[in-house]
C-alpha positions in Angstrom: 18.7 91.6 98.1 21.4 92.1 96.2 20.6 95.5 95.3 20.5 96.2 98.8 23.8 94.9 99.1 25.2 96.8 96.5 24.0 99.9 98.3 25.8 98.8 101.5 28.7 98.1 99.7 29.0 101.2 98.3 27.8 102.9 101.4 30.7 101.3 103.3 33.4 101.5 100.4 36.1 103.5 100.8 36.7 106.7 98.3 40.7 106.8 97.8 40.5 110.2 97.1 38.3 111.4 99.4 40.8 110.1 101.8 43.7 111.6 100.1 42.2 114.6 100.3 41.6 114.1 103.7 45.1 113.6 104.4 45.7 116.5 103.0 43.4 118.8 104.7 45.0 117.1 107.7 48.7 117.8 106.5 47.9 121.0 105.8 45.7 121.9 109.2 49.0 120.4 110.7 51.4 122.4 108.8 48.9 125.9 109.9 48.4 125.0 113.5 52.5 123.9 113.8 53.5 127.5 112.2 51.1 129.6 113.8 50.3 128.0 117.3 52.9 125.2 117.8 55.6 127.6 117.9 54.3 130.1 119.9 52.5 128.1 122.3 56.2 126.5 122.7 58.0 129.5 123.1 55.4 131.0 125.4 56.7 127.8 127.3 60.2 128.4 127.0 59.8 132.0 128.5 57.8 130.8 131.1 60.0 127.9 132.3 63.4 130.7 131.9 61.2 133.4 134.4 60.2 130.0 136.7 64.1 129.5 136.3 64.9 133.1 137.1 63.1 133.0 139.9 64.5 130.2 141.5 67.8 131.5 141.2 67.2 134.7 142.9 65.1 132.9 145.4 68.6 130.6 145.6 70.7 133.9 146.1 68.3 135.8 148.2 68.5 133.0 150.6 72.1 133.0 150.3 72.6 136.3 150.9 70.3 136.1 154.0 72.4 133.1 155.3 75.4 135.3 154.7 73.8 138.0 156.8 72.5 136.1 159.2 76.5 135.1 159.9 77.3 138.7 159.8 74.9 139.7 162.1 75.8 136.8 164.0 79.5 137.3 164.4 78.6 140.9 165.0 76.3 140.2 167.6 78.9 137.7 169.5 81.7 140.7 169.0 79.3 143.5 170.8 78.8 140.4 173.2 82.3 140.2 174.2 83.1 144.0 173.9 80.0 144.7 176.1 81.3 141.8 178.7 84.6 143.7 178.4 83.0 147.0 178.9 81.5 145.7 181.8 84.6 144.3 183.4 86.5 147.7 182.5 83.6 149.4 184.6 83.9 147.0 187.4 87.5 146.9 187.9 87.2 151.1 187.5 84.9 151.4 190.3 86.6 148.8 192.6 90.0 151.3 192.1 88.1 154.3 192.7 86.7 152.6 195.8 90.0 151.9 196.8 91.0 155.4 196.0 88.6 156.9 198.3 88.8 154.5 201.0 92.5 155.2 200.7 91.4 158.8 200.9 89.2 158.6 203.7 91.8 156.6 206.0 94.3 159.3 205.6 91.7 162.0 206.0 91.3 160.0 209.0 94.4 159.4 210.3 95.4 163.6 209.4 92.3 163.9 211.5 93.6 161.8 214.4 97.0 163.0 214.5 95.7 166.6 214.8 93.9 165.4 217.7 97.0 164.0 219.4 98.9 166.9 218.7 95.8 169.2 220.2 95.1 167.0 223.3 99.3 166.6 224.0 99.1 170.4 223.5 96.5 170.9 225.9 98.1 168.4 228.4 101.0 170.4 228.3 99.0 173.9 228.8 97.6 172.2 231.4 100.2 170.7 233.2 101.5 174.4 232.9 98.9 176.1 234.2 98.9 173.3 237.4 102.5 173.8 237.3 101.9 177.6 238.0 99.0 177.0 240.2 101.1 174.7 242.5 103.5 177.1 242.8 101.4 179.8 243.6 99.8 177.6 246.3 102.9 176.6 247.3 104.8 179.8 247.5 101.6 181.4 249.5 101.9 178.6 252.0 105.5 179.0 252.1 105.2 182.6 253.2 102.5 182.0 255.7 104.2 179.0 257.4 107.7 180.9 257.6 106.1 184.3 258.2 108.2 186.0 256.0 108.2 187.0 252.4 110.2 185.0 250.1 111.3 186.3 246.8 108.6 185.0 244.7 111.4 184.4 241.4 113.6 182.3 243.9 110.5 180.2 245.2 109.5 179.6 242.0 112.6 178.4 240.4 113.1 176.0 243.4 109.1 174.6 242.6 109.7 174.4 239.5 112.5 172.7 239.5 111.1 170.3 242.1 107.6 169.6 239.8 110.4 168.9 236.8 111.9 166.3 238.8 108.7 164.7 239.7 107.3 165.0 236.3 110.8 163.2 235.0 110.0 160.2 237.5 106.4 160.3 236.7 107.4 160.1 232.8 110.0 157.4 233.3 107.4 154.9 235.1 105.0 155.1 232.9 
């Protein structure tokens, strides 16, 4: 039995310089990986997180920029608001004076019309009252003749009738 624990003993023991060895192999495998993948690996990390950070930022300023637009074209939009309420206000008050213009126009088209109408219809009452005038003293002056049997001088009979109408149409104007 006790060569069988002697075996196990030297089974389990512990070799110091298989472990320094293996220490080594360790330090070393440490020392390789650290130079040639460590580094890399971690810079590869670094540029990734700057180009993560890069984009951010112009994520950042692209939405700043787009805020800042958005204002502009706000502010824009609110000034063609106010120039297109203004134009439309210009228009209205325009169309309201040229409506007034020709209204204007049309009651003294109207009125032109009017007074040539008065002035025609007091022209025709006088040609007419002229013409009656003459009539009247035709008619008269023919009756005249036939009641006195004799001829009268037609310039003398008339300037008596018309003298005689004037007076009447001098009354008949005063009455009225």
């Amino acid at each position: 039995m006790q060569s069988l624990e002697v075996q196990t003993l030297e089974v389990i023991s512990i070799n110091l310089w298989l472990v320094l060895i293996s220490l080594a192999n360790l330090a070393i495998l440490y020392a390789i990986l650290k130079k040639f993948l460590y580094k890399p690996v971690k810079a590869t990390m670094a540029a990734r997180e700057e180009a993560i950070a890069a984009q951010y930022r112009a994520a950042e300023e692209a939405e700043r920029s787009a805020q800042d637009a958005q204002a502009l074209y706000a502010g824009k939009l609110a000034g063609a608001q106010a120039e297109v309420d203004d134009l439309l206000h210009e228009a209205a008050a325009n169309a309201a004076r040229r409506g007034d213009r020709i209204v204007a126009d049309a009651r003294d088209k109207a009125d032109g019309i009017v007074r040539q109408a008065q002035n025609e219809a007091a022209m025709e009452k006088k040609k007419a009252q002229a013409s009656i005038r003459r009539e009247i003293t035709d008619v008269s002056a023919a009756l005249t003749e036939k009641l006195l049997g004799r001829e009268m001088n037609t310039g003398d009979h008339r300037v008596l009738i018309d003298s005689f109408l004037k007076d009447i149409g001098d009354e008949h104007d005063g009455n009225k």
